[in-house]
C-alpha positions as CSV (number, residue, x, y, z in Angstrom):
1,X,17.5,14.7,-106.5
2,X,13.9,14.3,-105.3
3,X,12.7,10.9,-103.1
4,X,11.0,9.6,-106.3
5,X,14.2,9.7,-108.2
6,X,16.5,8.3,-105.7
7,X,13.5,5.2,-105.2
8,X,13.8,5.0,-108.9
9,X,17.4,4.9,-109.3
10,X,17.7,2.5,-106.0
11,X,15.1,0.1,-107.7
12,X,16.8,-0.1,-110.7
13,X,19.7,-1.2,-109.4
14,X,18.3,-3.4,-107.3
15,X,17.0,-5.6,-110.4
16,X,20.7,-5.1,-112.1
17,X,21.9,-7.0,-108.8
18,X,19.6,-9.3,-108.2
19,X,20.8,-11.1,-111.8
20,X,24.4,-9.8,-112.1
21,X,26.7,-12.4,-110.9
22,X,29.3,-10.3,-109.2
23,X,33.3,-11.5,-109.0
24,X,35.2,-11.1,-106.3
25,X,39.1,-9.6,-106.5
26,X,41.7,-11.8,-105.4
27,X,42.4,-12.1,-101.9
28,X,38.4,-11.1,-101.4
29,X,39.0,-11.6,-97.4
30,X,41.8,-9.3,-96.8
31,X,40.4,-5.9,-98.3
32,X,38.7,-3.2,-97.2
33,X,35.4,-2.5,-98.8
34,X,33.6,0.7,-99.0
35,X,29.9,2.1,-99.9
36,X,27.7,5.1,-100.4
37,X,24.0,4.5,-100.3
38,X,21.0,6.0,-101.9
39,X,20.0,6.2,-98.6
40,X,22.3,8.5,-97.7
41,X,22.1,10.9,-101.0
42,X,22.3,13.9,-101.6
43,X,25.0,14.0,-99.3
44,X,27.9,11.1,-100.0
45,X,28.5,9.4,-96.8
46,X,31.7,6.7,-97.4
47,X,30.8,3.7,-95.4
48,X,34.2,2.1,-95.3
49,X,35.9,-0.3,-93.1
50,X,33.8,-3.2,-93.7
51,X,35.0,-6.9,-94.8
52,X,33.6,-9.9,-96.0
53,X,35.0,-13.2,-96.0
54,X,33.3,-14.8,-98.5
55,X,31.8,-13.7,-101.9
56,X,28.3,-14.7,-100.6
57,X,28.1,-12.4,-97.9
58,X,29.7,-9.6,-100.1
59,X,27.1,-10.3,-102.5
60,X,24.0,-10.5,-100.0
61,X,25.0,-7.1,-98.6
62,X,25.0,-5.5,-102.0
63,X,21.5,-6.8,-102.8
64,X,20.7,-6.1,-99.2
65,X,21.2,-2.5,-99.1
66,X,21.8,-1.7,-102.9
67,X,24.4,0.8,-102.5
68,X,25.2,3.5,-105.5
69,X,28.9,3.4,-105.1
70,X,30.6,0.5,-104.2
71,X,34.8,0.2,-103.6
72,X,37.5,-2.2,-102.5
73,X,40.9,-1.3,-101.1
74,X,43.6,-1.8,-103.9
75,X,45.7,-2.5,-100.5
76,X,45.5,-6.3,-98.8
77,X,45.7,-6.1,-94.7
78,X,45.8,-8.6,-92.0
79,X,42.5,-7.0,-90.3
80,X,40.9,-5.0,-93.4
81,X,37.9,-4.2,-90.9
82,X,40.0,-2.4,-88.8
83,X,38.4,1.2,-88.1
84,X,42.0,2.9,-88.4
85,X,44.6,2.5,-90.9
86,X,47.0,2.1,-88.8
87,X,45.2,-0.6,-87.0
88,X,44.6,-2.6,-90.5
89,X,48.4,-3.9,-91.3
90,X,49.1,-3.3,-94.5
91,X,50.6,-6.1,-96.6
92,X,51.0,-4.7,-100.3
93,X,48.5,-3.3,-102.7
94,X,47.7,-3.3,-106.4
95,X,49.6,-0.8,-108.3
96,X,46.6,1.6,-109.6
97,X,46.5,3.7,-112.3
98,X,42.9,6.1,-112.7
99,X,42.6,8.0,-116.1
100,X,39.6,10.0,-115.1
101,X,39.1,13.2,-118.4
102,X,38.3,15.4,-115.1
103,X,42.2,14.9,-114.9
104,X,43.9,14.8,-118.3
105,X,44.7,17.9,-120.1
106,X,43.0,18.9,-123.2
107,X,40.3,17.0,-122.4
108,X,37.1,17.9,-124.8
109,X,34.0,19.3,-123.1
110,X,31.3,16.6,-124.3
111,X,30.8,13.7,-122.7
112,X,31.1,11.5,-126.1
113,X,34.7,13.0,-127.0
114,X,36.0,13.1,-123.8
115,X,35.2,9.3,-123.3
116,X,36.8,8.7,-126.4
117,X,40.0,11.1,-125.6
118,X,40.2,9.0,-122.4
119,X,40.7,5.5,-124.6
120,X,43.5,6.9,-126.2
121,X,45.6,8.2,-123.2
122,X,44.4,4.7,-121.8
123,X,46.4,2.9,-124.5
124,X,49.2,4.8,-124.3
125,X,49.6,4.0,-120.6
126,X,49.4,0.3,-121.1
127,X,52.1,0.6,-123.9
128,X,54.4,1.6,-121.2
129,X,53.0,-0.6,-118.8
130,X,53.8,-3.5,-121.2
131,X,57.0,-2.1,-123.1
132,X,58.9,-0.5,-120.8
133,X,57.8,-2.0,-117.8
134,X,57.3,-5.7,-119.0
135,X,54.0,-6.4,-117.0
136,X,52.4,-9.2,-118.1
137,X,49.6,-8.8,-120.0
138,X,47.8,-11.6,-117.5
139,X,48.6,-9.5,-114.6
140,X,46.7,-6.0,-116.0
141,X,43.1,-5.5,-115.6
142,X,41.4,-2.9,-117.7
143,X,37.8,-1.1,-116.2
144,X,36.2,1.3,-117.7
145,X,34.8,3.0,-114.5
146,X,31.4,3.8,-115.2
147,X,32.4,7.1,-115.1
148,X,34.6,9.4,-117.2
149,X,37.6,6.9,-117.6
150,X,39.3,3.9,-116.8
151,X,41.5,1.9,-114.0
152,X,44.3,0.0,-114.9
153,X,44.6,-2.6,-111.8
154,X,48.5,-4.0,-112.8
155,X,48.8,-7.1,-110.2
156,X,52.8,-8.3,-110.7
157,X,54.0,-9.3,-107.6
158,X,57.1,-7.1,-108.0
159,X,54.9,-4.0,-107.5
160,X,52.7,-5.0,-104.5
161,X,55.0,-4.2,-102.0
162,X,56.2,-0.6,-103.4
163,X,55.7,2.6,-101.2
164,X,54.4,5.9,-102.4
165,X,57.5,7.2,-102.9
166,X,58.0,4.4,-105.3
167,X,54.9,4.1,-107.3
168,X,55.9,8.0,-107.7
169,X,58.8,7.3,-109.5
170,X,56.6,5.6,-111.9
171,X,54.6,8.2,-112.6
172,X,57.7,10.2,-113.0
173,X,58.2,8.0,-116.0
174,X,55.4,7.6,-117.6
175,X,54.7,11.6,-117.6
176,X,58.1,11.9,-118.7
177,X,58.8,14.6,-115.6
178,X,62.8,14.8,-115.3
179,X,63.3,13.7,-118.8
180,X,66.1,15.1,-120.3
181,X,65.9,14.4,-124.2
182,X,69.6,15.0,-125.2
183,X,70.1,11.3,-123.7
184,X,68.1,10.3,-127.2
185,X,70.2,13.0,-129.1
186,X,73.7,12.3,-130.3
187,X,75.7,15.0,-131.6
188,X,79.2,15.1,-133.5
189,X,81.4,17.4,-135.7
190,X,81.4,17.0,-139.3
191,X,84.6,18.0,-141.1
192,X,84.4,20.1,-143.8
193,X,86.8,20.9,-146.5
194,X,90.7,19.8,-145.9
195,X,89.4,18.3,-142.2
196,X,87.7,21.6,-141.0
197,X,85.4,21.1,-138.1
198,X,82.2,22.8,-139.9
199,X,79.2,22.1,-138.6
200,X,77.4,19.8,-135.7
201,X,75.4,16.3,-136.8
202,X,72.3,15.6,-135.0
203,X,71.5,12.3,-135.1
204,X,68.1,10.9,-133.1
205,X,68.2,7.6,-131.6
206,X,65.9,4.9,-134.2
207,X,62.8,3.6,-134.0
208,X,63.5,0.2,-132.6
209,X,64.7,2.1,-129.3
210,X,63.7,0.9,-126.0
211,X,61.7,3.5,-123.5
212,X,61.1,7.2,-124.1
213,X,63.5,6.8,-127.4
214,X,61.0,5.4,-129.7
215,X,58.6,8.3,-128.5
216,X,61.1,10.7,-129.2
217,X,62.0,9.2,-132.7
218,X,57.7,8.9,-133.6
219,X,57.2,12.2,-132.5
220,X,59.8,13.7,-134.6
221,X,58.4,11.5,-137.4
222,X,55.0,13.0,-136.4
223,X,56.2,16.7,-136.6
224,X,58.0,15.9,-139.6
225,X,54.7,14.7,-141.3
226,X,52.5,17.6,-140.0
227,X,54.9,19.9,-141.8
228,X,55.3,18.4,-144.8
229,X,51.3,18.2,-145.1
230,X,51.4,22.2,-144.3
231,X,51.6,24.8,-147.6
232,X,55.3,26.4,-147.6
233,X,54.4,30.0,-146.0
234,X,52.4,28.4,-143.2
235,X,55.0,26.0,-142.1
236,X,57.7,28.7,-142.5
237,X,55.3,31.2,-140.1
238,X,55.2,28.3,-137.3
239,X,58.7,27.6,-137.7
240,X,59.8,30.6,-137.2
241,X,58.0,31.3,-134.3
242,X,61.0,29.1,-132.5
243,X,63.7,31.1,-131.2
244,X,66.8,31.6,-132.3
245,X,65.8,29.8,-136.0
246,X,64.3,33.2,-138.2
247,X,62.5,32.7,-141.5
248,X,65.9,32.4,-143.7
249,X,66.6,29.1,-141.7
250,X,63.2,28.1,-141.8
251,X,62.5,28.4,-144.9
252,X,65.2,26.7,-146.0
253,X,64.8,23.8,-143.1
254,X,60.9,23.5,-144.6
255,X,62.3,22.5,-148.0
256,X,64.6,19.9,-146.5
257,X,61.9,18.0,-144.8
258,X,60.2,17.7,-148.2
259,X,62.9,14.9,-149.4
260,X,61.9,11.5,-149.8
261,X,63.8,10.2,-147.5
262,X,63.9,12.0,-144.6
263,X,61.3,10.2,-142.4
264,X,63.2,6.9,-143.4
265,X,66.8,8.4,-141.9
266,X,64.8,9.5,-138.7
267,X,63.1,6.1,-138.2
268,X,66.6,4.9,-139.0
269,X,68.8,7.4,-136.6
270,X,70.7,8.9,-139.6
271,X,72.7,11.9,-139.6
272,X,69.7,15.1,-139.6
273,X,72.4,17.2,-141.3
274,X,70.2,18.0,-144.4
275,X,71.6,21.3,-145.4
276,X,74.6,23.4,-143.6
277,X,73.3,25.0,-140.8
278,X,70.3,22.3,-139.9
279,X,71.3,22.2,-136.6
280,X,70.6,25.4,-135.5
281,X,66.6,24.3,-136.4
282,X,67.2,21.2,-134.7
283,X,68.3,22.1,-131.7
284,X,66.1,24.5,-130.3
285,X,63.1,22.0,-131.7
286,X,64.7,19.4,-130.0
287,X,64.7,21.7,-126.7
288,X,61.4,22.8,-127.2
289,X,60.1,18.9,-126.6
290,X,60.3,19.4,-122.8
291,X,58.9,23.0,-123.5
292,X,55.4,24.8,-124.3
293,X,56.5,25.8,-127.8
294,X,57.1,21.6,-128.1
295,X,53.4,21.2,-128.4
296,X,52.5,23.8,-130.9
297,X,54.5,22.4,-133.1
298,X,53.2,18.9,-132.4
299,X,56.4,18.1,-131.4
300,X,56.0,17.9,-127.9
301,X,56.4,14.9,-124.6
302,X,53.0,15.7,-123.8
303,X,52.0,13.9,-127.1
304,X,53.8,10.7,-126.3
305,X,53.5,10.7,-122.1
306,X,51.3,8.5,-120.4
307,X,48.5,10.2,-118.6
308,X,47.2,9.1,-114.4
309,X,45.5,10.7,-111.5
310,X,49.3,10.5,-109.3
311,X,47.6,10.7,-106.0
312,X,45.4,7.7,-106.8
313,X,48.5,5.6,-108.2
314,X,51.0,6.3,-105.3
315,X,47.7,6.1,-102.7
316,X,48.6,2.4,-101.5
317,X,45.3,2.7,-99.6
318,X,43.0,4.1,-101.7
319,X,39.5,2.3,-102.4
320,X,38.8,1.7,-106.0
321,X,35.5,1.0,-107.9
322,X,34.1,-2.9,-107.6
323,X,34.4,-4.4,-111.2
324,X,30.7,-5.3,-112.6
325,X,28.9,-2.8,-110.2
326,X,26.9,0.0,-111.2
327,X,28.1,3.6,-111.3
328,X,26.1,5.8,-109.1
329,X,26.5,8.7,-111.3
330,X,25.6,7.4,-114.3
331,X,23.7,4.2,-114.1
332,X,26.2,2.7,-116.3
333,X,28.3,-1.0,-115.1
334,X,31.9,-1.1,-114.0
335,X,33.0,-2.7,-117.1
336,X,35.9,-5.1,-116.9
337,X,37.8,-5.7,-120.1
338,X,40.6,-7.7,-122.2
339,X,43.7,-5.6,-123.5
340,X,42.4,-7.1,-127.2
341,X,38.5,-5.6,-126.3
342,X,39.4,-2.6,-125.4
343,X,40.0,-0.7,-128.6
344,X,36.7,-1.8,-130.4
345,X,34.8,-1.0,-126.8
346,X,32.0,1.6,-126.5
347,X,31.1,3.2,-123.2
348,X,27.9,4.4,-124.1
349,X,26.7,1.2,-125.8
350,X,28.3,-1.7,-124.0
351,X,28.3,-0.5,-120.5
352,X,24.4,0.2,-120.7
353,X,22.4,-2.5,-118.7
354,X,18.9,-1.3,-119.0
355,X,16.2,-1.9,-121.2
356,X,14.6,0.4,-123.4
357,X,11.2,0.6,-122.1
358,X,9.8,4.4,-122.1
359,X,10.4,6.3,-119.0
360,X,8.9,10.2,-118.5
361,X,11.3,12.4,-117.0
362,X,11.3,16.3,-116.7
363,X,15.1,18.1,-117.6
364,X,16.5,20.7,-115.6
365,X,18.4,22.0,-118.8
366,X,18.8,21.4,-122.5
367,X,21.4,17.9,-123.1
368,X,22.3,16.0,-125.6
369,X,23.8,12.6,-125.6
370,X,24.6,10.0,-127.7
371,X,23.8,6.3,-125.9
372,X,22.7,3.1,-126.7
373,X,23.2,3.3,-130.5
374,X,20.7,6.7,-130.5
375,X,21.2,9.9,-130.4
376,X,19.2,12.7,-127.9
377,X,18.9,16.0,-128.1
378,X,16.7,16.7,-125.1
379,X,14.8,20.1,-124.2
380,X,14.4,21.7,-121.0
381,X,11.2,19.9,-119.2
382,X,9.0,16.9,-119.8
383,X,10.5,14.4,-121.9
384,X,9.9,10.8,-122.5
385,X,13.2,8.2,-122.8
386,X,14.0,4.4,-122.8
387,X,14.9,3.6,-119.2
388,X,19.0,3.1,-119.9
389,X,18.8,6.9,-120.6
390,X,16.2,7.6,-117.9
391,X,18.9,6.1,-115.5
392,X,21.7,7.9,-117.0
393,X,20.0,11.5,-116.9
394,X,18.6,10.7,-113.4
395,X,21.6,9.6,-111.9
396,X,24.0,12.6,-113.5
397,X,21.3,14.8,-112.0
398,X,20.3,16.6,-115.1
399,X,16.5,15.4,-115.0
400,X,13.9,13.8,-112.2
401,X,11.1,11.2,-112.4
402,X,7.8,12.8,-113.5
403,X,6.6,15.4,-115.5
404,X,8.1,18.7,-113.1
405,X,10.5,19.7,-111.2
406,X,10.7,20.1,-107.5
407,X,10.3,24.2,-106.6
């Protein structure tokens, strides 16, 4: 990043803080605040250990020295200013939760679809965090962080005081690690003819179920669907791809999940026993839920698990990003939202803060973005683009102020 790029990118965000009117976090006085500089850049020095007392002089400082990162301690201490941890006293911290897509799984390669992949493992996660945890919604913050995700900042008081070993069962849960899914299975012998034991009844726990139950029951509803919606010989070739089922059994299992009623007797955890035998599919589908094959199928935990960076959730003294400041990666706010906003909210268009003014800028490579309700397919070299996307491709580093590069 050349000097006229970082002077553009620092003024810039000087304007955005000179108007913004910043909010402190609760407890403002007791945590630790960090900052990296423009100053500093390229290299990313952490200037940590500082506290304020009041909101003013937090505020003056930003406008003061206009950092391009800027982070508070999820942790409270009696001396946050303290230059060792140990020094600090730590009193209890936020329990954090950081869906970053540089994290999750399957994430897509653009930035567009991964920001929109990251919404949905974000919703999951508060499902659980209302559900099966019973938060209350007034204690959860949402932020999208500026970035490539989101923080969940849950403030119940009967999760400040948890240690890391703790906040790690939690993430235990929520990725369903440990999870043994014949607890939501119940199986029995059906008698046959003249009280013969003949075959084994599966029967999945219903919908209504508390916990990991209702996941289990919608994903098997979910499988169910994507195999109905499949033709015959391409459903029978997945099926049989299971061990220990073979095509005679699949076949004959695809027909049964064409009946009317068979999502209704899984929502409703009825007897699975469709045809003699149906438990030998079953089973090893039920297996394969904990499994590799499980997802596949689309019959798997990892549809249904909540997704977090673990070392920033059982970190209880991590920094986190300040709500309302600017991303010095991207140029675009720290965006604090309702539970209700979230679904309807776009990254790209309501976290921009910048006008639309034309800026020149020269590309180091060919990118294309969609921001601010336009779309950009940008060449290699010169280029001119409102300032929101200036600030965006200056600050991701993939173009400079001015018409070339440096050599």
């Amino acid at each position: 990043m050349n000097p006229e790029t970082v002077k553009f990118l620092r003024a810039r965000f000087r304007e955005y803080y000179l108007e913004v009117s910043l909010e402190a976090p609760p407890e403002l006085a007791r945590r630790e605040w960090g900052f990296i500089l423009f100053d500093d850049m390229p290299k990313f020095v952490m200037r940590r250990h500082k506290s304020f007392s009041r909101r003013s002089e937090l505020v003056d400082y930003i406008r003061t020295f206009v950092p391009a990162h800027v982070y508070h301690s999820a942790a409270v201490y009696q001396r946050p200013a303290a230059p060792t941890m140990r020094e600090k006293g730590w009193l209890g911290a936020d329990l954090i939760f950081d869906l970053d897509a540089d994290h999750l799984r399957n994430a897509p390669p653009t930035y567009n679809e991964m920001l929109d992949f990251v919404k949905v493992e974000t919703l999951k996660l508060l499902d659980f965090l209302n559900d099966d945890f019973g938060f209350p919604v007034e204690s959860i913050q949402v932020v999208f962080s500026g970035g490539r995700g989101y923080h969940i900042h849950a403030r119940d008081p009967r999760a400040f005081d948890l240690d890391s070993g703790e906040r790690r069962e939690i993430v235990d849960y929520l990725t369903g690690r440990g999870l043994e899914v014949g607890r939501f299975i119940s199986t029995a012998k059906a008698e046959g003819d003249y009280g013969v034991e003949a075959a084994e009844v599966i029967r999945c726990v219903p919908a209504g179920s508390p916990g990991w139950g209702k996941r289990v029951n919608r994903s098997m509803i979910s499988f169910v669907e994507q195999m109905r919606n499949l033709d015959e010989e391409e459903a029978v070739k997945i099926l049989s791809t299971v061990d220990g089922v073979g095509k005679k059994n699949a076949s004959r299992f695809r027909k049964s999940l064409m009946r009317d009623d068979i999502t209704e007797r899984i929502r409703n955890g009825e007897s699975l026993d469709l045809f003699r035998g149906s438990s030998m599919v079953w089973r090893p589908l039920i297996e394969g839920y904990l499994e590799e094959v499980g997802v596949h199928l689309g019959f798997s935990r990892d549809l249904e698990s909540g997704e977090t960076d673990e070392p920033v959730t059982t970190d209880v003294k991590r920094l986190i990003r300040f709500p309302l400041t600017l991303h010095g990666g991207t140029g675009l706010r720290v965006t604090p939202l309702t539970l209700e906003g979230l679904d309807a909210f776009d990254p790209l268009r309501d976290a921009v803060v910048f006008g639309d003014r034309p800026v020149e800028v020269c590309l180091r490579a060919p990118y294309s973005i969609e921001m601010g309700g336009e779309s950009f397919d940008l060449d290699e070299g010169p280029a001119v683009v409102p300032l929101y996307a200036a600030v965006f491709l200056a600050a991701r580093k993939v173009a400079e102020l001015g018409k070339a590069l440096d050599p």
